[in-house]
TORKOL-4160 file (C-alpha; in steps of 0.2 Angstrom, whole numbers, padded with zeros to 4 digits, m for minus):
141
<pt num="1" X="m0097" Y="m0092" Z="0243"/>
<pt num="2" X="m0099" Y="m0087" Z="0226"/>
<pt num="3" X="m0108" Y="m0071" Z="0218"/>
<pt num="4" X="m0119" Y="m0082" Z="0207"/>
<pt num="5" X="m0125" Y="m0089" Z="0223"/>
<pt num="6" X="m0132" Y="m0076" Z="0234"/>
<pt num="7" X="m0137" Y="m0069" Z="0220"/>
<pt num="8" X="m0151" Y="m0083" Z="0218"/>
<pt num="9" X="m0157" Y="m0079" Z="0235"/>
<pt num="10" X="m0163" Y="m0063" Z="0232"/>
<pt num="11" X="m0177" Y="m0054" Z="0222"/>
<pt num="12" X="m0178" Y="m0044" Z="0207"/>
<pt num="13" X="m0159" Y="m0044" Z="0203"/>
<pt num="14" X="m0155" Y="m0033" Z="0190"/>
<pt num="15" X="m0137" Y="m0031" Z="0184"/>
<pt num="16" X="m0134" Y="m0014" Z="0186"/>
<pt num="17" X="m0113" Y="m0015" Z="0178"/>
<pt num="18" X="m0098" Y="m0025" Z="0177"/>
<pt num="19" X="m0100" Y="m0034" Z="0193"/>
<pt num="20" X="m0110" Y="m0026" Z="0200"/>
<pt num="21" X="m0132" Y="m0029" Z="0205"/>
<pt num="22" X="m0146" Y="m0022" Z="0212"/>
<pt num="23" X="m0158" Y="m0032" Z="0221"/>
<pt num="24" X="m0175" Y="m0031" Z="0234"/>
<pt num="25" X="m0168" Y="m0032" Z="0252"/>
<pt num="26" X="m0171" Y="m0046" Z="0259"/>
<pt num="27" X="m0170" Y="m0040" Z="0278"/>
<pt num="28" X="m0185" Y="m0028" Z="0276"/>
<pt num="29" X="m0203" Y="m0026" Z="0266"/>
<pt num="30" X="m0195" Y="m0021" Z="0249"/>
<pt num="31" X="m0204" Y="m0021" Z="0233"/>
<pt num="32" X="m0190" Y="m0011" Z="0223"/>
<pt num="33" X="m0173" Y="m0014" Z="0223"/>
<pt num="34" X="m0162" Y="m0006" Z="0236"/>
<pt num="35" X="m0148" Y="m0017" Z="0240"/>
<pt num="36" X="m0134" Y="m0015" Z="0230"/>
<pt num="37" X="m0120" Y="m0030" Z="0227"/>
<pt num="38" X="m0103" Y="m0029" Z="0220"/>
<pt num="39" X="m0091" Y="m0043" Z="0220"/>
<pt num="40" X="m0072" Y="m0033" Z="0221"/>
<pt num="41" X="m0058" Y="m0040" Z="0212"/>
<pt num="42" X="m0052" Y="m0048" Z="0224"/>
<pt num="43" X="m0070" Y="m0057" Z="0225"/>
<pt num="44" X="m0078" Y="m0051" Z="0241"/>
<pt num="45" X="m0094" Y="m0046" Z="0239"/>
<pt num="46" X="m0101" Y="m0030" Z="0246"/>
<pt num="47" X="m0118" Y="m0028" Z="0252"/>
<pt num="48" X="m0126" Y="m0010" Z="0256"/>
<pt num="49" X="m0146" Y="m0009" Z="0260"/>
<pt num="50" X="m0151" Y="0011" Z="0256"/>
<pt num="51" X="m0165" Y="0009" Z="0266"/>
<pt num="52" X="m0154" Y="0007" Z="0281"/>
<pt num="53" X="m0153" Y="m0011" Z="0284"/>
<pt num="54" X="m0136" Y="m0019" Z="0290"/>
<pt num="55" X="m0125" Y="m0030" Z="0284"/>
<pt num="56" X="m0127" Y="m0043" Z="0296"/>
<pt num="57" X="m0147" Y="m0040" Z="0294"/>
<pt num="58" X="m0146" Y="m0044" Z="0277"/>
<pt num="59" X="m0137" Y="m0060" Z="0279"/>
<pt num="60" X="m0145" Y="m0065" Z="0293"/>
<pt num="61" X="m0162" Y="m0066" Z="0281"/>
<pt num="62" X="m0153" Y="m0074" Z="0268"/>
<pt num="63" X="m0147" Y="m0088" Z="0281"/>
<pt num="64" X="m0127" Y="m0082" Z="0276"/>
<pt num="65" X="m0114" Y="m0076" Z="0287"/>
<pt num="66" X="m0102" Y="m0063" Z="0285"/>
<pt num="67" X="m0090" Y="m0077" Z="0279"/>
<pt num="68" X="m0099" Y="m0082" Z="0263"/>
<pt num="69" X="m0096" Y="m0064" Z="0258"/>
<pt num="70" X="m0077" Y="m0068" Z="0257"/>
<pt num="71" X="m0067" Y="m0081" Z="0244"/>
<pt num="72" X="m0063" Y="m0097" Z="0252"/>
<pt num="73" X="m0045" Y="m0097" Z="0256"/>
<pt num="74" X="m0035" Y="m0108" Z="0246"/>
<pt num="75" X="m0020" Y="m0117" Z="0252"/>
<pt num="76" X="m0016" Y="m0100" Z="0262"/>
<pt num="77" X="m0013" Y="m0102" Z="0280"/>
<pt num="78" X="m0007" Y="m0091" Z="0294"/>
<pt num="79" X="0014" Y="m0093" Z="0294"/>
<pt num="80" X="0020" Y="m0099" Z="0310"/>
<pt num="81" X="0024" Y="m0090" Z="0325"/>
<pt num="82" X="0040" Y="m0093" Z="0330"/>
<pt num="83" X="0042" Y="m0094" Z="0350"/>
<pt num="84" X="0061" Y="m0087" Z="0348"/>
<pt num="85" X="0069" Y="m0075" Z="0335"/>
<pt num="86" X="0081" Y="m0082" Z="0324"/>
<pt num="87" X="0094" Y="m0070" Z="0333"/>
<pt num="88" X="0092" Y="m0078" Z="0350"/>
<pt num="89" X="0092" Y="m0095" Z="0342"/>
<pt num="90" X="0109" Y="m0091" Z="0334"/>
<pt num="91" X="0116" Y="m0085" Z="0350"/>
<pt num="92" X="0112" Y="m0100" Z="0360"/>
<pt num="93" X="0117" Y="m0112" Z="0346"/>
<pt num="94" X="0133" Y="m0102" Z="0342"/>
<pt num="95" X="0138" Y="m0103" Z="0363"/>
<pt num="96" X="0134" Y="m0122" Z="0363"/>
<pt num="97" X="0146" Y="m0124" Z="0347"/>
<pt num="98" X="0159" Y="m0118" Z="0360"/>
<pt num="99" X="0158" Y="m0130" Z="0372"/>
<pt num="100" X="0156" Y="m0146" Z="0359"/>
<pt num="101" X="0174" Y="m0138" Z="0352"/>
<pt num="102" X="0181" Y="m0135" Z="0370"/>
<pt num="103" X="0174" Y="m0151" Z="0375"/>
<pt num="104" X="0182" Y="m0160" Z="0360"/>
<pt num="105" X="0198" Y="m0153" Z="0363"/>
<pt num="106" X="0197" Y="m0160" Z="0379"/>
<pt num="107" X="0193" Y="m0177" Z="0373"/>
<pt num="108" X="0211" Y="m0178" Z="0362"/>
<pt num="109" X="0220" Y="m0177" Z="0379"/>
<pt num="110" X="0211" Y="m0186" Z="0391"/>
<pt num="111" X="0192" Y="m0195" Z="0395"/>
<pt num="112" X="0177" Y="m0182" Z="0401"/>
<pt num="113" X="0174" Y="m0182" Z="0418"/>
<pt num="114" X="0153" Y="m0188" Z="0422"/>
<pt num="115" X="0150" Y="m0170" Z="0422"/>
<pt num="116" X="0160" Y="m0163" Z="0407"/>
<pt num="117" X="0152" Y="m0176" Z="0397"/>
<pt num="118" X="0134" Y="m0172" Z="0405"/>
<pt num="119" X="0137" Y="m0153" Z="0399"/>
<pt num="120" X="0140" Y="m0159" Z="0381"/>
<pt num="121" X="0124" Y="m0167" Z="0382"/>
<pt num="122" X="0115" Y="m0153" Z="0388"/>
<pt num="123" X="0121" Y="m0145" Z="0373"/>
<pt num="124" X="0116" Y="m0157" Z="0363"/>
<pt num="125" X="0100" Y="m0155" Z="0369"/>
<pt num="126" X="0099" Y="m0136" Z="0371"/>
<pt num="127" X="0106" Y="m0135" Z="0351"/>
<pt num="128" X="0090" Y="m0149" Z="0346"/>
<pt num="129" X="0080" Y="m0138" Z="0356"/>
<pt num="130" X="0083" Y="m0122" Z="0347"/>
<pt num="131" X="0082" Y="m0130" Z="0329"/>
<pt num="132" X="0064" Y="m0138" Z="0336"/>
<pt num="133" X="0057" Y="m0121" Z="0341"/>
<pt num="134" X="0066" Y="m0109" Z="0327"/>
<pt num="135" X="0054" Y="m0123" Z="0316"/>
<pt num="136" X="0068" Y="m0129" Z="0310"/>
<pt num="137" X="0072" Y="m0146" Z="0310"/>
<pt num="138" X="0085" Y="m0153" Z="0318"/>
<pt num="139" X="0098" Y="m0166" Z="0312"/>
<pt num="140" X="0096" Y="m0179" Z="0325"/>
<pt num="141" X="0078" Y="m0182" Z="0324"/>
């Protein structure tokens, strides 16, 4: 929510410096100013009462929240957990690497047995499985 805003829902406003207000409390009988605003550089904006009201006073009589007092967030999102650390990913994926290479040594000599072939898969798998869960993705979607 923006400074300009709020600002029209108060009283008296006076601009007191750069960003910065004074204002007639809205969450208590005022009839001079004693709420002081500042929007930061970072555009909050800061409420304080000097006659002791609270934050959460004032916004509740103004009809805001405590969010309004922060910029909107603007194509910023929280990053992505990871379930696994890229370490154990490597781990697994370099141990299943093994056994395709084993496995395909195999393969120059003689056909896989049902269960050598069965454990290939399974690496197959277990390798898709850690690219999908590091958020990496995989090469056999």
């Amino acid at each position: 929510m923006k400074t300009d805003l709020i600002l029209s829902l108060l009283e008296k406003v006076k601009r007191t410096g750069n960003g910065q207000w004074t204002a007639c409390c809205p969450a208590h009988a005022d009839r001079s100013p004693s709420l002081g605003i500042r929007e930061t550089d970072d555009s909050r904006i800061l409420l304080h009462c000097f006659g002791g009201c609270s934050v959460e006073e004032i916004l509740t009589a103004m009809g805001l929240e405590f969010d309004d007092l922060f910029p909107e967030k603007l194509g910023h999102s929280k990053p992505d957990r990871r379930p696994f650390a890229a370490p154990d990913v490597l781990r697994l994926v370099s141990k299943e690497a093994l056994v395709i290479v084993a496995t395909a040594n195999t393969m120059k000599t003689r056909e896989l047995t049902d269960n050598e072939y069965k454990r290939l898969m399974d690496s197959v798998t277990l390798i898709q499985g850690a690219m999908s869960a590091s958020g990496v993705g995989g090469v056999w979607k």
